[in-house]
N, C-alpha and C positions, 0 to 999 in steps of 0.2 A: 710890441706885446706878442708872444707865443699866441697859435692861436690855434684851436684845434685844428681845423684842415690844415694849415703846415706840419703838424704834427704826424698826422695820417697820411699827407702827403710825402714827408720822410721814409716814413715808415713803408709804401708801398715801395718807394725805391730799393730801400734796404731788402725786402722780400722778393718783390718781382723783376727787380735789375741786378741783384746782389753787387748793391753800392751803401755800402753800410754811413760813408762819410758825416751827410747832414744829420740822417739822427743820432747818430755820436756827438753832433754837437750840442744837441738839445738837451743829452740829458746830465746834468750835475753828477760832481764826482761823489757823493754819497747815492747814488741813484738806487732803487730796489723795485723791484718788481714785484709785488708783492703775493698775487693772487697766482704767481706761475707754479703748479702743483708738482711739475715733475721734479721737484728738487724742495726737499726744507727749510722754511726759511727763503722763498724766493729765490730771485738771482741779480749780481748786478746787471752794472752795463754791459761790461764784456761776455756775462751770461748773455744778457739781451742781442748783441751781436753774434753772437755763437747761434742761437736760434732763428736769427733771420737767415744768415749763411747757409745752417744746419739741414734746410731743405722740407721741414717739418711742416711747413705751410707752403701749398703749394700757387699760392695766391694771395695776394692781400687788396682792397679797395675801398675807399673812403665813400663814405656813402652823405652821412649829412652831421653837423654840430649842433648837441645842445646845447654846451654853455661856453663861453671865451669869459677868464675874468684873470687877472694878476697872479691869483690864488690857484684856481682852479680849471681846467678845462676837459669838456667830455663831448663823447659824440658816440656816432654807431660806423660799423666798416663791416664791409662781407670779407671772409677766408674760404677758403679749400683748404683743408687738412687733411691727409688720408682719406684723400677723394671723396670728406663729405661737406657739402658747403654749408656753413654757421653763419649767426649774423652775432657782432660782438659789441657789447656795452664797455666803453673805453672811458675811465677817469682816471684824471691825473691831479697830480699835486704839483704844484711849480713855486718855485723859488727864484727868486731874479733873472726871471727869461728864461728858467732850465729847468725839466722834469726833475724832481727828485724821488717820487713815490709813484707805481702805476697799479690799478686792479684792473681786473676786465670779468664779466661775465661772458661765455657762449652758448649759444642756444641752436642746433642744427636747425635749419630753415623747413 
Protein backbone atom coordinates (compact mmCIF):
# COMPACT_ATOMS: atom_id res chain seq x y z
CA UNK A 1 0.00 0.00 0.00
CA UNK A 2 1.22 3.63 -0.95
CA UNK A 3 1.53 5.20 2.13
CA UNK A 4 1.88 8.70 2.82
CA UNK A 5 5.49 9.15 4.26
CA UNK A 6 6.73 7.23 0.96
CA UNK A 7 5.06 9.51 -0.76
CA UNK A 8 6.69 12.62 0.99
CA UNK A 9 9.49 10.76 1.08
CA UNK A 10 9.69 10.66 -2.77
CA UNK A 11 8.93 13.77 -2.96
CA UNK A 12 11.76 15.23 -0.73
CA UNK A 13 14.08 13.37 -3.17
CA UNK A 14 12.66 14.78 -6.23
CA UNK A 15 13.15 18.47 -4.58
CA UNK A 16 16.15 18.26 -2.38
CA UNK A 17 18.25 15.63 -4.33
CA UNK A 18 16.75 16.41 -7.83
CA UNK A 19 16.19 12.74 -8.38
CA UNK A 20 12.75 12.86 -9.69
CA UNK A 21 12.83 8.77 -10.45
CA UNK A 22 10.62 7.16 -7.33
CA UNK A 23 7.93 9.75 -7.48
CA UNK A 24 7.57 9.36 -11.12
CA UNK A 25 6.73 6.19 -10.24
CA UNK A 26 3.97 6.87 -7.83
CA UNK A 27 2.01 8.68 -9.86
CA UNK A 28 -0.55 7.26 -12.54
CA UNK A 29 -0.53 8.11 -16.01
CA UNK A 30 -3.81 10.25 -15.79
CA UNK A 31 -2.05 12.09 -12.79
CA UNK A 32 -3.28 15.98 -12.03
CA UNK A 33 -2.38 18.20 -9.70
CA UNK A 34 -4.97 19.90 -9.06
CA UNK A 35 -4.56 22.72 -6.62
CA UNK A 36 -1.21 24.01 -8.49
CA UNK A 37 -2.26 27.71 -9.44
CA UNK A 38 0.46 28.67 -11.63
CA UNK A 39 -1.00 27.19 -14.54
CA UNK A 40 -5.00 26.43 -15.48
CA UNK A 41 -6.22 23.49 -14.93
CA UNK A 42 -3.27 22.08 -12.92
CA UNK A 43 -0.53 20.27 -14.21
CA UNK A 44 0.34 16.73 -14.90
CA UNK A 45 3.17 14.46 -14.08
CA UNK A 46 5.65 15.78 -16.24
CA UNK A 47 4.40 19.28 -14.84
CA UNK A 48 5.06 17.86 -11.52
CA UNK A 49 8.56 16.93 -12.49
CA UNK A 50 9.32 20.10 -14.13
CA UNK A 51 8.61 21.77 -10.56
CA UNK A 52 10.47 19.76 -8.56
CA UNK A 53 13.62 20.22 -11.04
CA UNK A 54 12.43 23.83 -11.58
CA UNK A 55 14.13 25.08 -8.36
CA UNK A 56 10.91 26.84 -7.03
CA UNK A 57 11.16 25.15 -3.79
CA UNK A 58 14.01 25.34 -2.24
CA UNK A 59 13.34 22.55 0.32
CA UNK A 60 10.95 20.05 0.92
CA UNK A 61 10.34 17.80 4.32
CA UNK A 62 7.94 15.33 5.50
CA UNK A 63 6.78 16.22 8.66
CA UNK A 64 4.02 13.72 9.95
CA UNK A 65 0.57 11.53 8.24
CA UNK A 66 -2.76 11.88 8.62
CA UNK A 67 -4.33 9.26 6.92
CA UNK A 68 -2.87 5.86 4.73
CA UNK A 69 -6.03 4.18 3.15
CA UNK A 70 -6.21 2.44 -0.56
CA UNK A 71 -8.26 5.51 -1.42
CA UNK A 72 -6.74 8.21 0.09
CA UNK A 73 -3.69 9.40 1.64
CA UNK A 74 -2.70 12.91 3.40
CA UNK A 75 -0.17 14.35 5.74
CA UNK A 76 1.59 17.74 6.49
CA UNK A 77 5.48 18.60 5.10
CA UNK A 78 7.43 21.88 5.51
CA UNK A 79 8.96 23.85 2.18
CA UNK A 80 11.10 26.89 1.54
CA UNK A 81 9.95 28.72 -1.45
CA UNK A 82 11.32 32.00 -2.19
CA UNK A 83 12.99 31.87 1.03
CA UNK A 84 9.64 31.67 2.87
CA UNK A 85 9.08 28.67 4.86
CA UNK A 86 5.13 27.17 4.78
CA UNK A 87 3.84 24.18 6.34
CA UNK A 88 1.73 22.27 3.55
CA UNK A 89 -1.64 20.11 3.90
CA UNK A 90 -0.94 17.20 1.22
CA UNK A 91 -4.00 15.00 -0.05
CA UNK A 92 -4.10 12.71 -2.55
CA UNK A 93 -6.30 10.46 -4.46
CA UNK A 94 -4.82 6.98 -5.32
CA UNK A 95 -5.76 4.42 -7.61
CA UNK A 96 -4.08 0.98 -7.52
CA UNK A 97 -0.77 1.95 -5.59
CA UNK A 98 -0.46 5.34 -7.73
CA UNK A 99 -1.34 9.01 -7.18
CA UNK A 100 -3.84 10.12 -9.68
CA UNK A 101 -5.19 13.34 -8.19
CA UNK A 102 -3.26 15.78 -5.62
CA UNK A 103 -4.38 19.22 -3.64
CA UNK A 104 -2.36 20.90 -1.12
CA UNK A 105 -2.99 23.88 0.90
CA UNK A 106 0.05 26.46 2.14
CA UNK A 107 0.07 28.47 4.95
CA UNK A 108 3.64 30.45 5.73
CA UNK A 109 4.62 29.34 9.17
Amino acid sequence: MLTFERYARASEKAVNEQDTDELMSLLAEDFRWVSFTQKAGGVDAAGMREFCLGGQVEGLKYISTIHDSDEIISGWSDITRNGEASKVLNILKIRNGQVYEYHHLRSPK
